[in-house]
mmCIF file of the N, C-alpha and C atoms, coordinates in Angstrom:
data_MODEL
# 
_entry.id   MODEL 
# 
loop_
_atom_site.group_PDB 
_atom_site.id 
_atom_site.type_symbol 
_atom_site.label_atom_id 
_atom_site.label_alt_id 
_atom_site.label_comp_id 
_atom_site.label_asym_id 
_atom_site.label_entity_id 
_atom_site.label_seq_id 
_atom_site.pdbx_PDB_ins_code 
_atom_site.Cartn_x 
_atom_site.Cartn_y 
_atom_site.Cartn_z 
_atom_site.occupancy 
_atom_site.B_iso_or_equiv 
_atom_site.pdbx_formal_charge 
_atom_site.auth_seq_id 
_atom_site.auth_comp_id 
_atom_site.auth_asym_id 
_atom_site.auth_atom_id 
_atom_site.pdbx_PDB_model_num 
ATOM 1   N N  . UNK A 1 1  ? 7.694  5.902  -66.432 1.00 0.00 ? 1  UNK A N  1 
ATOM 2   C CA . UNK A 1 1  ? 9.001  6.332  -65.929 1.00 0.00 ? 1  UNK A CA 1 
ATOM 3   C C  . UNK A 1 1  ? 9.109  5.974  -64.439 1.00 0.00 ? 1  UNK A C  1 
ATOM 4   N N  . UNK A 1 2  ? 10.164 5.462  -64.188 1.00 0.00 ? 2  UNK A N  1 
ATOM 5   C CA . UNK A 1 2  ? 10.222 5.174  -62.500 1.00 0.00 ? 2  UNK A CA 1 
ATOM 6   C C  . UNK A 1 2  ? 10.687 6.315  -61.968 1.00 0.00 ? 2  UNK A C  1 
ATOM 7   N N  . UNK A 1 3  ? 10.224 6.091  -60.213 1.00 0.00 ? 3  UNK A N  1 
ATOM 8   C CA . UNK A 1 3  ? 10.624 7.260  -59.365 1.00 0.00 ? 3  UNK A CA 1 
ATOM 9   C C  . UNK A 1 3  ? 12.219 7.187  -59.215 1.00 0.00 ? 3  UNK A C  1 
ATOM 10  N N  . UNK A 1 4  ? 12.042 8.740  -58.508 1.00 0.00 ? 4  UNK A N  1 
ATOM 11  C CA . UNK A 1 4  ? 14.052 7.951  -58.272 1.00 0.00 ? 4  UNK A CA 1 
ATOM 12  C C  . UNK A 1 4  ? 13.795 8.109  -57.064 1.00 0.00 ? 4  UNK A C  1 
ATOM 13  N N  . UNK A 1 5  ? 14.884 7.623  -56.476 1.00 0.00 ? 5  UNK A N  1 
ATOM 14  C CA . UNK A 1 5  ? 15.098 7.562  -55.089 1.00 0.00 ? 5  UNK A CA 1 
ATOM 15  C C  . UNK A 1 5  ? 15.683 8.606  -54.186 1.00 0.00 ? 5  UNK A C  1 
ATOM 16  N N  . UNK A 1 6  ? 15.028 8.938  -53.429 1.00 0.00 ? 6  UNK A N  1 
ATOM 17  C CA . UNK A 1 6  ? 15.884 10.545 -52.470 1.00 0.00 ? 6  UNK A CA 1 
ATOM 18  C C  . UNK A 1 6  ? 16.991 10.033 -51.761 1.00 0.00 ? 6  UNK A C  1 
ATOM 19  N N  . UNK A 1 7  ? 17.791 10.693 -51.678 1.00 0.00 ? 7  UNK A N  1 
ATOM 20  C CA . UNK A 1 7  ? 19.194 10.196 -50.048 1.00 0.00 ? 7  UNK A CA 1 
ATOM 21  C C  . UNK A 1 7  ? 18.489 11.062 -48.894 1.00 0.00 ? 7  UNK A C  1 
ATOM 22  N N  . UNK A 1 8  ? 18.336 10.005 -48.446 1.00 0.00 ? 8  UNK A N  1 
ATOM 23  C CA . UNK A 1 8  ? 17.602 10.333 -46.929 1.00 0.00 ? 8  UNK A CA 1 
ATOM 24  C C  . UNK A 1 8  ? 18.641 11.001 -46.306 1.00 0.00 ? 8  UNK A C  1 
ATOM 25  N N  . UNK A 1 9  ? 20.141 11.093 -46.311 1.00 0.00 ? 9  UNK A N  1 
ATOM 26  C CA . UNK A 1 9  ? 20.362 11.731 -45.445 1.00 0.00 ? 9  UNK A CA 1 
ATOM 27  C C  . UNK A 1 9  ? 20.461 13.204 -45.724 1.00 0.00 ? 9  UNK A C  1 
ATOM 28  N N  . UNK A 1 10 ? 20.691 13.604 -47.186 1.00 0.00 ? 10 UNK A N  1 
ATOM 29  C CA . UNK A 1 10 ? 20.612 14.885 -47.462 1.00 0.00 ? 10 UNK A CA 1 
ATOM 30  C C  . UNK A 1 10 ? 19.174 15.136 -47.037 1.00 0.00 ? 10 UNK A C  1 
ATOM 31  N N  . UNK A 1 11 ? 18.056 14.308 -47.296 1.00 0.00 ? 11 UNK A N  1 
ATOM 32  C CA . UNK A 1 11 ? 16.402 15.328 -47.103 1.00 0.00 ? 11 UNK A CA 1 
ATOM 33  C C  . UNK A 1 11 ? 16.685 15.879 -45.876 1.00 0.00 ? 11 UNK A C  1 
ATOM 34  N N  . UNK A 1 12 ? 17.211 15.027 -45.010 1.00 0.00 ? 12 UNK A N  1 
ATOM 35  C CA . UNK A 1 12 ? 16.925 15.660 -43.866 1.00 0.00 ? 12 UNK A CA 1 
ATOM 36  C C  . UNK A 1 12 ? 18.269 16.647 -43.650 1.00 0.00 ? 12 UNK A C  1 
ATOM 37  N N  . UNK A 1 13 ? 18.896 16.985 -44.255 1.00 0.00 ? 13 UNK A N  1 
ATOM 38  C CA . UNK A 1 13 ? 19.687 18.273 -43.904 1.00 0.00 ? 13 UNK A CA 1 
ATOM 39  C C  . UNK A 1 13 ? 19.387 20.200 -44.916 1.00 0.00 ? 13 UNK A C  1 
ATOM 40  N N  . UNK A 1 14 ? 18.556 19.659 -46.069 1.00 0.00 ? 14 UNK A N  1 
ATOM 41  C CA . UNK A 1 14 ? 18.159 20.635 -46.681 1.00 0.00 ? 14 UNK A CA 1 
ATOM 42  C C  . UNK A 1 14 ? 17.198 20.907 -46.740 1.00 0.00 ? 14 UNK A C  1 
ATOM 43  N N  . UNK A 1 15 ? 16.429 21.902 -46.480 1.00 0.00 ? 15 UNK A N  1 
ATOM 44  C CA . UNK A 1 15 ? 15.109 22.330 -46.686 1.00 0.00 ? 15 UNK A CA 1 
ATOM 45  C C  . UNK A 1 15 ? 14.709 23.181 -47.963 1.00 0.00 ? 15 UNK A C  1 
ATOM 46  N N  . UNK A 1 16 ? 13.674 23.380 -48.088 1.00 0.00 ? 16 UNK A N  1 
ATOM 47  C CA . UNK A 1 16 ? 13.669 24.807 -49.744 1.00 0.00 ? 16 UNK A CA 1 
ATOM 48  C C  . UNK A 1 16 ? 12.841 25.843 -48.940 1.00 0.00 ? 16 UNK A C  1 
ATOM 49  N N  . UNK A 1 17 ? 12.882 27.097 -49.826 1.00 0.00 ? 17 UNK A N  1 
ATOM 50  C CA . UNK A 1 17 ? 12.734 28.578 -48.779 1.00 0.00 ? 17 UNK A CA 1 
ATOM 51  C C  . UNK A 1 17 ? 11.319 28.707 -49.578 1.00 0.00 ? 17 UNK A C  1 
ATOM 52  N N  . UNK A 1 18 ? 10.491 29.565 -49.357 1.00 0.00 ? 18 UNK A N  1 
ATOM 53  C CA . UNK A 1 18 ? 9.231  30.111 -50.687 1.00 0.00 ? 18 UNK A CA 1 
ATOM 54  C C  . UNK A 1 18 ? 9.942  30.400 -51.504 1.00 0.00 ? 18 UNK A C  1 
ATOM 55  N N  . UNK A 1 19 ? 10.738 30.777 -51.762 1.00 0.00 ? 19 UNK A N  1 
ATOM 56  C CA . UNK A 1 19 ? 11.016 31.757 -52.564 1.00 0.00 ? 19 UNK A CA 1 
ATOM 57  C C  . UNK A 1 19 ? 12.346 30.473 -53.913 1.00 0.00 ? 19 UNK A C  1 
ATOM 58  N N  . UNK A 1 20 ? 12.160 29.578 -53.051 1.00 0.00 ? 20 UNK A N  1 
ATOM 59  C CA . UNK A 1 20 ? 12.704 28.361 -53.970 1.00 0.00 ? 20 UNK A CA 1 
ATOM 60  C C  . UNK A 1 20 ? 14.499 28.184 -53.626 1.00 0.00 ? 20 UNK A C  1 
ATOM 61  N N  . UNK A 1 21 ? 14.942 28.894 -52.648 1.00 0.00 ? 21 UNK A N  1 
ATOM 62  C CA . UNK A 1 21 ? 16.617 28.776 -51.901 1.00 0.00 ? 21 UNK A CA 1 
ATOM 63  C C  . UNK A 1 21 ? 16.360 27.597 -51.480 1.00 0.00 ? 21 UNK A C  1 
ATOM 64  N N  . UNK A 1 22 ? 17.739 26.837 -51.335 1.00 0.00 ? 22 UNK A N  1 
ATOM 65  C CA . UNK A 1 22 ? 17.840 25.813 -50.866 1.00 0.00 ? 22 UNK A CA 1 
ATOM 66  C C  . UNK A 1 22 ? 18.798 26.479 -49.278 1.00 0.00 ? 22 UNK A C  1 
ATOM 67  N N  . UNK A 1 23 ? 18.381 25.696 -48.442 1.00 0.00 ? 23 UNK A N  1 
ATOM 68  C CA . UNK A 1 23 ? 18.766 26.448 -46.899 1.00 0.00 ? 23 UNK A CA 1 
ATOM 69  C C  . UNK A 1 23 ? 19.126 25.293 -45.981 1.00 0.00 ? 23 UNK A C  1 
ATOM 70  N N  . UNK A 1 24 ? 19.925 25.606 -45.294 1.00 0.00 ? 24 UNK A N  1 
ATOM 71  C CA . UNK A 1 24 ? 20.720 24.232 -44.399 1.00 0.00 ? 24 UNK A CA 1 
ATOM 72  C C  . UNK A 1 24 ? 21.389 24.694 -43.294 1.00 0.00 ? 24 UNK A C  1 
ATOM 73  N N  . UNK A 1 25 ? 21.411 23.769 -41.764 1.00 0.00 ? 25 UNK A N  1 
ATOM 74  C CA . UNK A 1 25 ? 21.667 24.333 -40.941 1.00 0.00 ? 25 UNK A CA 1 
ATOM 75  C C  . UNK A 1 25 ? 23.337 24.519 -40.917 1.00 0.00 ? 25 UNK A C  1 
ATOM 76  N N  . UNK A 1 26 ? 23.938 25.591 -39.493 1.00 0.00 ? 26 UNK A N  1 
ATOM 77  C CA . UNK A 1 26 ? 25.412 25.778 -40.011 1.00 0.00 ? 26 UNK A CA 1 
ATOM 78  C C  . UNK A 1 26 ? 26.408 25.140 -39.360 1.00 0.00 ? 26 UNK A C  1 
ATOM 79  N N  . UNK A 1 27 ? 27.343 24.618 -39.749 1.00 0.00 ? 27 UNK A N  1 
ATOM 80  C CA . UNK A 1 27 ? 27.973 23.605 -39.192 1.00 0.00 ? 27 UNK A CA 1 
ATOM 81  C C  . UNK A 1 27 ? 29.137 24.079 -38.141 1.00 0.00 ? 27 UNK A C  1 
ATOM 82  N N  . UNK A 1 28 ? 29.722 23.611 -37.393 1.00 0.00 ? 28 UNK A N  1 
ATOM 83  C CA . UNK A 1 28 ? 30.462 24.010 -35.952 1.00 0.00 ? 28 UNK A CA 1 
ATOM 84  C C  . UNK A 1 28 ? 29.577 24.417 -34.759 1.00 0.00 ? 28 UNK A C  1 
ATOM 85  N N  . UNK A 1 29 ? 28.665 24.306 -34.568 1.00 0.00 ? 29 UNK A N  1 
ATOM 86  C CA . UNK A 1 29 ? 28.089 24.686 -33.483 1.00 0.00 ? 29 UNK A CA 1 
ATOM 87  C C  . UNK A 1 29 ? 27.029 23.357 -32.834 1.00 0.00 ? 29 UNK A C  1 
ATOM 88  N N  . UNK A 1 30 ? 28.338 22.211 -32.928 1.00 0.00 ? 30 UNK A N  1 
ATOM 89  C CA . UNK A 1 30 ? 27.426 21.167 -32.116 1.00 0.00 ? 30 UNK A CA 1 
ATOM 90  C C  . UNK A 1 30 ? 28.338 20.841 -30.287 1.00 0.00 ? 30 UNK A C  1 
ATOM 91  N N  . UNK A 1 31 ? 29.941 20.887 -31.039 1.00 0.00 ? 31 UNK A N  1 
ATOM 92  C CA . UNK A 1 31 ? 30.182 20.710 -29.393 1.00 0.00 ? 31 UNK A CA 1 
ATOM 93  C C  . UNK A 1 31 ? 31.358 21.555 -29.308 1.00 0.00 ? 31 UNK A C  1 
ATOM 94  N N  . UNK A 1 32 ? 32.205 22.156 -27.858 1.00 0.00 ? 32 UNK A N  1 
ATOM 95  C CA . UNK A 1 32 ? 33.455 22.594 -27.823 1.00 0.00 ? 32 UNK A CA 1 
ATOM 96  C C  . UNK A 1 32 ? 32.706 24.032 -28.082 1.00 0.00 ? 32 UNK A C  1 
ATOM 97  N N  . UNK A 1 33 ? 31.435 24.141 -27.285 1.00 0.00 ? 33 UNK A N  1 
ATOM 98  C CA . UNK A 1 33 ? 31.315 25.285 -27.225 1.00 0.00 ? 33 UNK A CA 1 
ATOM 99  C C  . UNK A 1 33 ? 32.045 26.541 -26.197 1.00 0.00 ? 33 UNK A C  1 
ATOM 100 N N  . UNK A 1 34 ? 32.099 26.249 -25.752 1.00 0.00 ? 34 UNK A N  1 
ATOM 101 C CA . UNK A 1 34 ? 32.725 27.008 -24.818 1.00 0.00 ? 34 UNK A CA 1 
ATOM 102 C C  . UNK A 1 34 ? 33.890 28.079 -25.183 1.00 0.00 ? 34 UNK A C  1 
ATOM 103 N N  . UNK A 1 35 ? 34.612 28.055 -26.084 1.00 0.00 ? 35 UNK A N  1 
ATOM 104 C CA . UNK A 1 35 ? 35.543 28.616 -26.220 1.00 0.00 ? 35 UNK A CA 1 
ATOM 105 C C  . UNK A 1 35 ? 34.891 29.475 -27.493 1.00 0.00 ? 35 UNK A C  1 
ATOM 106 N N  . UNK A 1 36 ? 33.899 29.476 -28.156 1.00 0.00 ? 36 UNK A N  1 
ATOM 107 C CA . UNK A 1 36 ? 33.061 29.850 -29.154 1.00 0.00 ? 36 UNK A CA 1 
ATOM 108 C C  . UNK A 1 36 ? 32.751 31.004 -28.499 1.00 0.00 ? 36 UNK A C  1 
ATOM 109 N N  . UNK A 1 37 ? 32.771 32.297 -29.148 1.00 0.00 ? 37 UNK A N  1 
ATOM 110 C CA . UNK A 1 37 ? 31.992 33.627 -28.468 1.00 0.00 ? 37 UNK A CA 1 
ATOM 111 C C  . UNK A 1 37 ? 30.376 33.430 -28.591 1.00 0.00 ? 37 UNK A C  1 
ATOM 112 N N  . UNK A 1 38 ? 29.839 34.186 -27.982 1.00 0.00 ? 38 UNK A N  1 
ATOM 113 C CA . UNK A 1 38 ? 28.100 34.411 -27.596 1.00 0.00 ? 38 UNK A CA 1 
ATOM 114 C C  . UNK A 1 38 ? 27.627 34.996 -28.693 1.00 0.00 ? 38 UNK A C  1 
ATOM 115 N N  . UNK A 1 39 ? 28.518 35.832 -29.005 1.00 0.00 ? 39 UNK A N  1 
ATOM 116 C CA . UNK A 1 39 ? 28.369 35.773 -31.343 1.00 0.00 ? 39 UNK A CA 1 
ATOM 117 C C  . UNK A 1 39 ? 28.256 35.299 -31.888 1.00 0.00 ? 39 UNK A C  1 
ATOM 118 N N  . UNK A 1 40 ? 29.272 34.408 -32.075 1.00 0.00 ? 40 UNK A N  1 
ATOM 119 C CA . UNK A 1 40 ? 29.553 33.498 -32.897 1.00 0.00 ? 40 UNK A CA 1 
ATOM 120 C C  . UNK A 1 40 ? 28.510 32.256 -32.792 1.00 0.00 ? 40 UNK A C  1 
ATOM 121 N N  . UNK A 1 41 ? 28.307 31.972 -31.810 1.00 0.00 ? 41 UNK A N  1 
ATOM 122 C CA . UNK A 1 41 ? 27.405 31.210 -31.675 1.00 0.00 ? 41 UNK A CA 1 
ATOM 123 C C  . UNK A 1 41 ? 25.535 31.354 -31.779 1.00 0.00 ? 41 UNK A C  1 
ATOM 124 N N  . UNK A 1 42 ? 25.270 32.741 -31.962 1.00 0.00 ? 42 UNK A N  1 
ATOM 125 C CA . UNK A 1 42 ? 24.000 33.274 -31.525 1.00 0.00 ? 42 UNK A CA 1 
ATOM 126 C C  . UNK A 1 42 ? 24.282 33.509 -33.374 1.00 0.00 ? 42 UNK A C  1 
ATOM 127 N N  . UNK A 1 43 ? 24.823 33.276 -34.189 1.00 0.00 ? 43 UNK A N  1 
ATOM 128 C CA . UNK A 1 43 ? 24.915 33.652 -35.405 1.00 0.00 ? 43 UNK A CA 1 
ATOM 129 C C  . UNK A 1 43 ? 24.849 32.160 -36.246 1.00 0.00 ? 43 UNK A C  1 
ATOM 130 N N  . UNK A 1 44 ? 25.083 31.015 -35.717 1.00 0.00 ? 44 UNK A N  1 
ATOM 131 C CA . UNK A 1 44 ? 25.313 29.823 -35.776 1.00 0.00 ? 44 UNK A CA 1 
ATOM 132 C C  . UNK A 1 44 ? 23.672 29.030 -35.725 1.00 0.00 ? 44 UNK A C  1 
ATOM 133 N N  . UNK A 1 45 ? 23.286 29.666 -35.549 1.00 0.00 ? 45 UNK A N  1 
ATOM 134 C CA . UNK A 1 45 ? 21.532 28.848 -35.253 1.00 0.00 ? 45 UNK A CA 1 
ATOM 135 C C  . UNK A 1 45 ? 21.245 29.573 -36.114 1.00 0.00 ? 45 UNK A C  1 
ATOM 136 N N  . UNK A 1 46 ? 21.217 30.579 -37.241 1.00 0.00 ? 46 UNK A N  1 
ATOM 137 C CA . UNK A 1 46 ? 20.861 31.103 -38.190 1.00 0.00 ? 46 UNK A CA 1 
ATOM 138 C C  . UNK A 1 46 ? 20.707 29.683 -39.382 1.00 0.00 ? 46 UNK A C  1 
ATOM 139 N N  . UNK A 1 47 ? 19.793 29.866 -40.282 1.00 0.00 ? 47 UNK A N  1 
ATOM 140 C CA . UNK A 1 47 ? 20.100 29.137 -41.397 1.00 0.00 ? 47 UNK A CA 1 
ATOM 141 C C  . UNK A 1 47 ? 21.041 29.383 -42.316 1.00 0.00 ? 47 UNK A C  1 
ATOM 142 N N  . UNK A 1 48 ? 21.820 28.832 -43.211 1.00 0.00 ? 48 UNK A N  1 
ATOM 143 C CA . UNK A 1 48 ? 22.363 29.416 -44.114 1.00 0.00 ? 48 UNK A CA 1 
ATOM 144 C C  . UNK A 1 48 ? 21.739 29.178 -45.607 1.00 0.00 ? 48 UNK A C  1 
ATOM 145 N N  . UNK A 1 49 ? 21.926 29.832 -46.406 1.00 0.00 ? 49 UNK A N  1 
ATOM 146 C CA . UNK A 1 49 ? 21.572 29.476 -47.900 1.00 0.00 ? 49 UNK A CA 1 
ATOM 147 C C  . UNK A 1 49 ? 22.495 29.010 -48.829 1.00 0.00 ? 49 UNK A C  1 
ATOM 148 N N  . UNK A 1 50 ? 22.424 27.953 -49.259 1.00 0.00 ? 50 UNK A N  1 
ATOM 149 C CA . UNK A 1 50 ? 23.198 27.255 -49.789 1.00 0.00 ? 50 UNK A CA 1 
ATOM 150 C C  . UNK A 1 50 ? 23.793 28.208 -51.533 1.00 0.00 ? 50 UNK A C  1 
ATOM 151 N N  . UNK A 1 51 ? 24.743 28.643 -51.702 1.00 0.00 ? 51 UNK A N  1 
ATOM 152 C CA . UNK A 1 51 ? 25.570 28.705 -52.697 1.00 0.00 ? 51 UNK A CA 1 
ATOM 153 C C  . UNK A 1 51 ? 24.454 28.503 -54.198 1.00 0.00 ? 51 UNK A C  1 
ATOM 154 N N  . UNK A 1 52 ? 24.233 28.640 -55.365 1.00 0.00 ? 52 UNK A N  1 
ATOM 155 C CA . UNK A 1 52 ? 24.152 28.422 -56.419 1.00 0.00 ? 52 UNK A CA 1 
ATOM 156 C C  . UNK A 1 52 ? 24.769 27.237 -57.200 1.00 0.00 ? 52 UNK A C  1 
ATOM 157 N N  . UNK A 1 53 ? 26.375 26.740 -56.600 1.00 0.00 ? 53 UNK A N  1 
ATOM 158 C CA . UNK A 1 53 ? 26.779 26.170 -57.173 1.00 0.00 ? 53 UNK A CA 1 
ATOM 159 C C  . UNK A 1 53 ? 26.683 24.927 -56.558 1.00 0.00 ? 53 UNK A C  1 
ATOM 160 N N  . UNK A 1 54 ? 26.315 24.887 -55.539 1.00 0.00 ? 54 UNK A N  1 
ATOM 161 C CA . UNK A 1 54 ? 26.343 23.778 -54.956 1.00 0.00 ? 54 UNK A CA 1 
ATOM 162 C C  . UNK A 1 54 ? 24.506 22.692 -54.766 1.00 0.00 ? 54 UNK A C  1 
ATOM 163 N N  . UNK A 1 55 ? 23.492 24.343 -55.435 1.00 0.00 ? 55 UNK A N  1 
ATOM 164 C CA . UNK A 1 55 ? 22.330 23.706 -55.183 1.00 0.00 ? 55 UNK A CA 1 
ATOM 165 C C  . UNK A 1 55 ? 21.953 22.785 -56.495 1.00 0.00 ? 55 UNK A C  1 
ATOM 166 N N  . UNK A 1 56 ? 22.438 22.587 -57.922 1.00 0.00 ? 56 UNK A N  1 
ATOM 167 C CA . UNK A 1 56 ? 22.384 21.905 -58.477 1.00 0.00 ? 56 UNK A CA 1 
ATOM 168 C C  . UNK A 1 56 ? 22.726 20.037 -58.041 1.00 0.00 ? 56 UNK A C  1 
ATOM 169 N N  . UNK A 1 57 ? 23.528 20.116 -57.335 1.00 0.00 ? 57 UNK A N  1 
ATOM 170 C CA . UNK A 1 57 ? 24.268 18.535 -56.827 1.00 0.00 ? 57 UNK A CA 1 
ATOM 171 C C  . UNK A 1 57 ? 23.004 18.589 -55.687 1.00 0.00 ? 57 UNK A C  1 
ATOM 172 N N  . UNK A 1 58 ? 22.586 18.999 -54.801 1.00 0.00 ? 58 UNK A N  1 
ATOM 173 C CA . UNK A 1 58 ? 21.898 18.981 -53.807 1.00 0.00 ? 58 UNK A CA 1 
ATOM 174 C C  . UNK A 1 58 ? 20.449 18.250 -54.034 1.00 0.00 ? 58 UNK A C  1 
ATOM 175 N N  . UNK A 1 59 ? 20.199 19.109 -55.391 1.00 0.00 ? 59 UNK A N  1 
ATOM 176 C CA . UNK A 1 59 ? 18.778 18.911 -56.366 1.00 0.00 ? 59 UNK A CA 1 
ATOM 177 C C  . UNK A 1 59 ? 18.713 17.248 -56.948 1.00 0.00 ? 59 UNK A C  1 
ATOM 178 N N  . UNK A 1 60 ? 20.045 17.174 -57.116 1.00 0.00 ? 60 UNK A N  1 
ATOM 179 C CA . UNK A 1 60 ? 20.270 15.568 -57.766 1.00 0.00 ? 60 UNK A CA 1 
ATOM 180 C C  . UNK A 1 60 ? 20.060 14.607 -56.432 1.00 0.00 ? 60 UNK A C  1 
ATOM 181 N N  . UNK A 1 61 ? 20.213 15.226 -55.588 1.00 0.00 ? 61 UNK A N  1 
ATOM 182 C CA . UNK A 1 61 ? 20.518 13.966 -54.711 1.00 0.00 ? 61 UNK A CA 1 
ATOM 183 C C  . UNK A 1 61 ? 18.889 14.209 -53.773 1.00 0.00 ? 61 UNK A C  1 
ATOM 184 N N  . UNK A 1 62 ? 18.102 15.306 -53.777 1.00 0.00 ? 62 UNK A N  1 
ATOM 185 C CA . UNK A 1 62 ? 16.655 15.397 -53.454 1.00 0.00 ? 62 UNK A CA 1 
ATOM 186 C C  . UNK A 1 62 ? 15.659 16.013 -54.393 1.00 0.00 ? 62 UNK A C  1 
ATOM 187 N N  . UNK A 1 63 ? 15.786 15.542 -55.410 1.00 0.00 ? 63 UNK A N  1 
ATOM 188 C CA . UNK A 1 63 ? 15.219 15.160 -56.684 1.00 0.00 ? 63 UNK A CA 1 
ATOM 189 C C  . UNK A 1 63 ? 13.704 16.135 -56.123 1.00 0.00 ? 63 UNK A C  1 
ATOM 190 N N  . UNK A 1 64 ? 13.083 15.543 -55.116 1.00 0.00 ? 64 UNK A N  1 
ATOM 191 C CA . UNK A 1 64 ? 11.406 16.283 -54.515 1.00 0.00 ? 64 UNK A CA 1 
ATOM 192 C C  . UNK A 1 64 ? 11.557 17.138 -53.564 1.00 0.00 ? 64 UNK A C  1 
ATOM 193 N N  . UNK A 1 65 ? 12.530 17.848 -53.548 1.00 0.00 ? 65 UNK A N  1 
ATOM 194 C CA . UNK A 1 65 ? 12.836 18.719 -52.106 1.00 0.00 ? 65 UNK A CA 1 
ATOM 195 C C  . UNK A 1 65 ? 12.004 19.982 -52.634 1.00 0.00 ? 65 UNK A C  1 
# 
């Protein structure tokens, strides 16, 4: 059976948890910070956990994650 091939660009945006979650960093908090509260932003470097429905497509596209 051949390997399949990973999308490099998803590997590098999803990680897997122990516990087998798929986890990804959160998006809006790269520029135009400034107007962003010290909340909002101190909540933003958190990981998030990706949805159920969305970790099936994720799985397809990092097959070894």
């Amino acid at each position: 059976m051949p390997k399949l091939k990973t999308n490099r660009g998803a590997a590098k945006r999803f990680k897997k948890t122990g516990t087998g979650k798929v986890k990804a960093k959160r998006a809006f908090a790269r520029h135009i910070l400034t107007k962003k509260s010290a909340n909002r932003k101190r909540s933003l470097r958190r990981p998030k956990m990706i949805s159920e429905t969305n970790v099936k497509g994720i799985e397809k596209l990092v097959p070894y994650l």
